[in-house]
MDTraj code that builds the backbone (N, CA, C; nanometers):
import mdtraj as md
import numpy as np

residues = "UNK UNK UNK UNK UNK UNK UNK UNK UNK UNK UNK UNK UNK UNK UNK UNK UNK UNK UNK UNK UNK UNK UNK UNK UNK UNK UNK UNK UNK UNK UNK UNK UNK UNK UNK UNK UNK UNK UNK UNK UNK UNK UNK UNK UNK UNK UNK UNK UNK UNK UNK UNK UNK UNK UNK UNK UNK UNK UNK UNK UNK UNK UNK UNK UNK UNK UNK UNK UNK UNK UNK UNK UNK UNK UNK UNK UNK UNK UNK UNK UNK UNK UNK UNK UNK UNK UNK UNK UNK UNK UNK UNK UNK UNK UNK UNK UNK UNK UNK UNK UNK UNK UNK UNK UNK UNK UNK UNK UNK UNK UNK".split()
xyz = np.array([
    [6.0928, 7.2844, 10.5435],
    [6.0185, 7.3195, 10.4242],
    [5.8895, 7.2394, 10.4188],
    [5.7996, 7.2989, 10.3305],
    [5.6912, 7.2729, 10.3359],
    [5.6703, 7.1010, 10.2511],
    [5.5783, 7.0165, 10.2354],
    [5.5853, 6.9140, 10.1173],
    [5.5060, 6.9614, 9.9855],
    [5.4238, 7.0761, 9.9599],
    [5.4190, 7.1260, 9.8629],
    [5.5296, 7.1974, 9.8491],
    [5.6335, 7.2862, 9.8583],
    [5.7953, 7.3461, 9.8145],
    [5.8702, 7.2384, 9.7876],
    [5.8805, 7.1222, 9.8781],
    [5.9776, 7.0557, 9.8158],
    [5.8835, 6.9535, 9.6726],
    [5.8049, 6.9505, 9.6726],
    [5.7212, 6.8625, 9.5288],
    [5.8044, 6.9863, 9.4349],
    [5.7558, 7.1259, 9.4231],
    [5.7716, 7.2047, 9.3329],
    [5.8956, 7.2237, 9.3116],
    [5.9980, 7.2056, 9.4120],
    [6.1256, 7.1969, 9.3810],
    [6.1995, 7.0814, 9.3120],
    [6.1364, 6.9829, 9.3240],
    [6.1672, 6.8651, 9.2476],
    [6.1112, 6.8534, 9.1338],
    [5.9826, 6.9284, 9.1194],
    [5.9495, 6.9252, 8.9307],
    [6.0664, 7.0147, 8.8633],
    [6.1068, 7.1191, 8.9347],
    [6.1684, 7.2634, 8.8853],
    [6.3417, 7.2024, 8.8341],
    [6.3768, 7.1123, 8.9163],
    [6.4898, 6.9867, 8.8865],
    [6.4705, 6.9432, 8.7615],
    [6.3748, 6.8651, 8.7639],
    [6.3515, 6.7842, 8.6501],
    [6.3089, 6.8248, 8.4940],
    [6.2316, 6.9705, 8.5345],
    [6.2436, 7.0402, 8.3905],
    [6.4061, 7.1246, 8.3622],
    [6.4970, 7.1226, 8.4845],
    [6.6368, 7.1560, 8.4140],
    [6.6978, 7.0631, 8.3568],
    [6.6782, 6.9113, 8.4296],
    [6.7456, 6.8162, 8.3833],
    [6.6741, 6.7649, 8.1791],
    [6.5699, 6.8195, 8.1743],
    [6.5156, 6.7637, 8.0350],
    [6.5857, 6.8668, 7.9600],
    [6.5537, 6.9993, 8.0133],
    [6.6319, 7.1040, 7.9212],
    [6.7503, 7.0673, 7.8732],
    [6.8060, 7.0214, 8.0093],
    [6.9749, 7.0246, 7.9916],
    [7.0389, 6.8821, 7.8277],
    [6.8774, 6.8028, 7.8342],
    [6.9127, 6.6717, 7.7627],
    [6.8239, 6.6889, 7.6065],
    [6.7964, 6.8059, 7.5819],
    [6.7646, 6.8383, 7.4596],
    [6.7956, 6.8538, 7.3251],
    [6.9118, 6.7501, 7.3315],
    [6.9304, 6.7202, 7.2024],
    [6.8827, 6.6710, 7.0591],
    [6.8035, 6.5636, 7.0768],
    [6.7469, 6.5240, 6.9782],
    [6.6239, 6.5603, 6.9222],
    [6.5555, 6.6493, 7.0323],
    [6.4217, 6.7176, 7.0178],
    [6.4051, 6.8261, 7.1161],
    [6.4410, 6.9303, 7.0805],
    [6.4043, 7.0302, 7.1564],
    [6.3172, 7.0965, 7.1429],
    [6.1677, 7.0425, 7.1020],
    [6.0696, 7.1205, 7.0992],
    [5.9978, 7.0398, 7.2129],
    [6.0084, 6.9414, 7.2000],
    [5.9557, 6.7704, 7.2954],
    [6.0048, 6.8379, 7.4641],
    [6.1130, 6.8465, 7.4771],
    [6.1727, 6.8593, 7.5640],
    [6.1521, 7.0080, 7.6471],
    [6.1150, 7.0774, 7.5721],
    [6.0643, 7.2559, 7.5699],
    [5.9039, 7.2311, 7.6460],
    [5.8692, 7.1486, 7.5445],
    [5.7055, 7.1341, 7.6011],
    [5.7117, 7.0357, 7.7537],
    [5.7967, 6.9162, 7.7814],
    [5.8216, 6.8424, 7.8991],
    [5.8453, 6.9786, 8.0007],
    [5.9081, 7.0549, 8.0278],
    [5.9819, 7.1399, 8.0814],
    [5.8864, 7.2457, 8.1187],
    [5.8289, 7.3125, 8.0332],
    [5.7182, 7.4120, 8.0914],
    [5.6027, 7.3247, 8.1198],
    [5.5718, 7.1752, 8.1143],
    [5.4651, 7.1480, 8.1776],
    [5.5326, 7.1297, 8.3491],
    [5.6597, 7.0535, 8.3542],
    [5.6768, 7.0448, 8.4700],
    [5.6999, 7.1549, 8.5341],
    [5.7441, 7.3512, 8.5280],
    [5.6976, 7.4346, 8.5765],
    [5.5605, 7.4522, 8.5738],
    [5.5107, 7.4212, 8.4878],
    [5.3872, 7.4504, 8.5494],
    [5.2985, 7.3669, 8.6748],
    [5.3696, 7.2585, 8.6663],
    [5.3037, 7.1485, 8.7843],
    [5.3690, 7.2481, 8.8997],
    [5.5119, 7.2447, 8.9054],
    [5.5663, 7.3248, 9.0026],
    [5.5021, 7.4721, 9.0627],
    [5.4662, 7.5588, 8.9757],
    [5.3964, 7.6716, 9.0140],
    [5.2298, 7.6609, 9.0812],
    [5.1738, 7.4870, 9.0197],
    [4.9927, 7.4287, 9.1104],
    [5.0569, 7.4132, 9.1980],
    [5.1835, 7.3219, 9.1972],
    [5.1542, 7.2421, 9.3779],
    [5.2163, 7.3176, 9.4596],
    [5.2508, 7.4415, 9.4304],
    [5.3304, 7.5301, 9.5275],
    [5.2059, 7.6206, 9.6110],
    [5.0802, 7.6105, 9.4935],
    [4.9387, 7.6481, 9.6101],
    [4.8879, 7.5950, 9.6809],
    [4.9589, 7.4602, 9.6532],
    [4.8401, 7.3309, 9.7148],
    [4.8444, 7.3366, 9.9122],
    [4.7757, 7.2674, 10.0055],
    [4.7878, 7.2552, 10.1003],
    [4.7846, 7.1328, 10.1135],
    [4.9388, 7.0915, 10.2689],
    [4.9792, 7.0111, 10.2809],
    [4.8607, 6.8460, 10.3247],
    [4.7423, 6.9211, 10.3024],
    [4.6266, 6.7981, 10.3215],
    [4.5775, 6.8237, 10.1970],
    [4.6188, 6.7956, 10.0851],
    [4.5927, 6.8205, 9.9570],
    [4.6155, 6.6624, 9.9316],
    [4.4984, 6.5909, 9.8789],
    [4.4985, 6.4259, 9.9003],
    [4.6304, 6.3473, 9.8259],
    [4.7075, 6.3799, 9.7438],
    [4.7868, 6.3670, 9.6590],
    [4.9221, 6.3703, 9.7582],
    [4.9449, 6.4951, 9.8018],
    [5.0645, 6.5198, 9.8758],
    [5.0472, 6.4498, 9.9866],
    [4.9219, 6.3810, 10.0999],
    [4.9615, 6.2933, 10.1476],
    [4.9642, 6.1693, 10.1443],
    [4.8975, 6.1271, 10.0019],
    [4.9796, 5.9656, 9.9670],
    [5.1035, 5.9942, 9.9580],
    [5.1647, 6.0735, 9.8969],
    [5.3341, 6.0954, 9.8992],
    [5.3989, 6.0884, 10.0280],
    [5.3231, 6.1399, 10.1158],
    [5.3886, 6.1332, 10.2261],
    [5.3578, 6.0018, 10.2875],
    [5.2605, 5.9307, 10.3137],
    [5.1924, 5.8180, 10.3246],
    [5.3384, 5.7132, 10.3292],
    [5.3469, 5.7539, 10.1696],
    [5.4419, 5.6746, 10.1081],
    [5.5808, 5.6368, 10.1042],
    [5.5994, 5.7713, 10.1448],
    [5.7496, 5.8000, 10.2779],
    [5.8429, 5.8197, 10.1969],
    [5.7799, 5.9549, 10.0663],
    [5.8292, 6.0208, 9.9617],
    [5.9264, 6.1198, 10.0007],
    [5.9283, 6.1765, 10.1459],
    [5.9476, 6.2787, 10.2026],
    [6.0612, 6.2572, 10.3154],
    [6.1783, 6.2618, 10.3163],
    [6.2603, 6.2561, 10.4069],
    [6.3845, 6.3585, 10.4421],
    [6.3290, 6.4192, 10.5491],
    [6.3700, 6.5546, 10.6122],
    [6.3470, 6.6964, 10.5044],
    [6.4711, 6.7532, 10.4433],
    [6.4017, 6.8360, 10.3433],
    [6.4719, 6.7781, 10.2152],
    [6.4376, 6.6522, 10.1854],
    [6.4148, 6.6029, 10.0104],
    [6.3084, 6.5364, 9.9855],
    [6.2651, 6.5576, 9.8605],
    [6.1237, 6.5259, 9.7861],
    [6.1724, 6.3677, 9.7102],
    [6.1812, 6.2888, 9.7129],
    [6.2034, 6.1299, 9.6598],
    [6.0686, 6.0526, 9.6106],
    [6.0198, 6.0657, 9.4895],
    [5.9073, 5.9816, 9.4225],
    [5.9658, 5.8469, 9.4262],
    [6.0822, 5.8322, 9.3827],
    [6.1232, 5.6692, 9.3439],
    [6.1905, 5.6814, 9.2057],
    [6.2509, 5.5711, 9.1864],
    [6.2721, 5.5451, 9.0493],
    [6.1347, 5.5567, 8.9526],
    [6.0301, 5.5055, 8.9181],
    [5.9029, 5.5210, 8.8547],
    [5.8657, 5.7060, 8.8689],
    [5.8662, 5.7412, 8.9666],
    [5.8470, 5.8844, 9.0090],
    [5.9611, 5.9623, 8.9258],
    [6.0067, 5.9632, 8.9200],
    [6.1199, 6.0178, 8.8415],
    [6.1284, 6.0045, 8.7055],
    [6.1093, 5.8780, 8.6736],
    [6.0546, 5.8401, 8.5305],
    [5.9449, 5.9270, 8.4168],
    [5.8530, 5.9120, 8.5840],
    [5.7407, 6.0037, 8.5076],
    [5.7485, 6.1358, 8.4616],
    [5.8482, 6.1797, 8.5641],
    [5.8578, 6.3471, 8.5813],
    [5.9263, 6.3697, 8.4409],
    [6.0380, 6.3247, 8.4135],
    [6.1137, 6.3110, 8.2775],
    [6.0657, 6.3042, 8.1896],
    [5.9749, 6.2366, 8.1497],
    [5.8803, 6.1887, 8.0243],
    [5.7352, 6.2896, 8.0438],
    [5.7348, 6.3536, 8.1202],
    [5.5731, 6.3915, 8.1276],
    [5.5891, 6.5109, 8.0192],
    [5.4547, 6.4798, 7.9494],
    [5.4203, 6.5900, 7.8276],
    [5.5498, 6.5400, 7.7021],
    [5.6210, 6.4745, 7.7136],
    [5.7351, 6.4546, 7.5938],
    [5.6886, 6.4020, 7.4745],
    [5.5911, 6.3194, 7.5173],
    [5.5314, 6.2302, 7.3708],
    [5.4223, 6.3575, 7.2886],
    [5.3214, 6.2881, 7.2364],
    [5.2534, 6.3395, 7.1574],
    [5.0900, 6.3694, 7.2487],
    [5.0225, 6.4619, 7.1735],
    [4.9043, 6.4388, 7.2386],
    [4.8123, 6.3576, 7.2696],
    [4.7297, 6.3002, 7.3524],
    [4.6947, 6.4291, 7.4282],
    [4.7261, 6.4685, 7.5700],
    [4.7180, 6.5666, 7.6232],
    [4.8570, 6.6668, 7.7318],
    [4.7612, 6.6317, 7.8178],
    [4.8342, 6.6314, 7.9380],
    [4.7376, 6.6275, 8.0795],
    [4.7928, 6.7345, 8.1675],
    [4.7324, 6.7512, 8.2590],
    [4.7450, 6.9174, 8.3543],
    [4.8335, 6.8632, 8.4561],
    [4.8705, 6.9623, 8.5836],
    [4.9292, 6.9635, 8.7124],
    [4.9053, 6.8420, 8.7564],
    [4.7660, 6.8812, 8.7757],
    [4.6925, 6.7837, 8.8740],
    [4.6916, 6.6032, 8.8069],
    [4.7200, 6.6013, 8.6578],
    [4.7268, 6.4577, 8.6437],
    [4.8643, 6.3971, 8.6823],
    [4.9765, 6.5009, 8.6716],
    [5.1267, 6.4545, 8.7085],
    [5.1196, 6.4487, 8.8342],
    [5.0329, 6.5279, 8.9231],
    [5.0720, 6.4528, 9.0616],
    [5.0192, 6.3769, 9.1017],
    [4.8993, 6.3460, 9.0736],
    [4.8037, 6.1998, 9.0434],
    [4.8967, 6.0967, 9.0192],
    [4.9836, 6.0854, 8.8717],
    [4.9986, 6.0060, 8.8155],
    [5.1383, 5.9712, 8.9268],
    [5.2046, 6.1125, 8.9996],
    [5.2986, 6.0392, 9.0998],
    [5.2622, 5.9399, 9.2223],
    [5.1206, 6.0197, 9.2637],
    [5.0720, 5.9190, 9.4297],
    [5.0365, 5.7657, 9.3874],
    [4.9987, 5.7591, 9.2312],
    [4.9296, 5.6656, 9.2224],
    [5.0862, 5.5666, 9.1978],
    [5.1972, 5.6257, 9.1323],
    [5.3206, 5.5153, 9.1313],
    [5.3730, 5.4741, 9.2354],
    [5.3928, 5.5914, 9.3665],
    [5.3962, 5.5262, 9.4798],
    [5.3535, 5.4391, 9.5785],
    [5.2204, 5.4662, 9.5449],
    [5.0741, 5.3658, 9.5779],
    [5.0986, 5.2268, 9.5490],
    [5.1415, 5.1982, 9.4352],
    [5.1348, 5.1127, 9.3885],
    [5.2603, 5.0749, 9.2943],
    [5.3906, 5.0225, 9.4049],
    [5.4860, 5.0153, 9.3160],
    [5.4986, 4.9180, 9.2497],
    [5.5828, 4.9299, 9.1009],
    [5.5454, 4.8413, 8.9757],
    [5.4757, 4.8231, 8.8984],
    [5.3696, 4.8825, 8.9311],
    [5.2712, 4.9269, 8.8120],
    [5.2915, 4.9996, 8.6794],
    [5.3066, 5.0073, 8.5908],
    [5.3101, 5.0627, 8.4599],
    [5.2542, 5.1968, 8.4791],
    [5.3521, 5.2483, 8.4329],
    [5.3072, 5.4303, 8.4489],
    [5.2638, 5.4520, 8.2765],
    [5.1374, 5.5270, 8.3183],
    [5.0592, 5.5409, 8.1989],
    [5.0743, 5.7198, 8.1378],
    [5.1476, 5.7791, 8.2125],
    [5.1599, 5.9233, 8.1512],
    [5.3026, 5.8793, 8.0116],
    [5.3462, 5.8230, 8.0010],
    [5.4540, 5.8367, 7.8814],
    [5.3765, 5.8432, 7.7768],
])
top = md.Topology()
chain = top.add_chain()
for i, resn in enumerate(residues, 1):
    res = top.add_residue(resn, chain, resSeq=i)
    for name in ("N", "CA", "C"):
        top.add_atom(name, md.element.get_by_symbol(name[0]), res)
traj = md.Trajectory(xyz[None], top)
């Protein structure tokens, strides 16, 4: 598989897993969820020299066919779009992933 399919397959995860945890706010969790399809449906155009997808790979996000951000990477994906405004696009969630891998321990600033 490609490393744009497996990115989009791992956002497409993570907006089931918010769905699935929509208890206390399911409008929060509604909006987390169609942003992460929608990241999923950009990076599924993207090409695999798309600067983003190869810090991920760089980063050694990618092993055989699974997509692995990290603990922080995962974090983000969960929380992205959940809070309040203001919303950021595709392209800032996968930003905001190369740059956690880039630089692990850094404070992730999309929550």
């Amino acid at each position: 598989m490609t490393t744009e399919i497996l990115v989009a397959e791992f956002f497409r995860a993570q907006a089931a897993w918010r769905l699935a945890r929509a208890d206390g706010d399911p409008v929060r969790a509604a909006r987390c969820a169609a942003a992460l399809l929608d990241a999923a449906a950009f990076v599924a155009t993207l090409t695999p020299q798309d600067t983003d997808l190869t810090a991920l790979e760089a980063a050694g996000c990618f092993q055989g066919d699974a997509f692995d951000p990290g603990e922080e990477g995962v974090l983000i994906c969960r929380w992205w779009q959940f809070g309040d405004p203001p919303y950021a696009g595709p392209r800032d969630l996968l930003t905001a992933l190369s740059a956690a891998v880039s630089q692990p321990g850094a404070p992730a600033t999309s929550r």
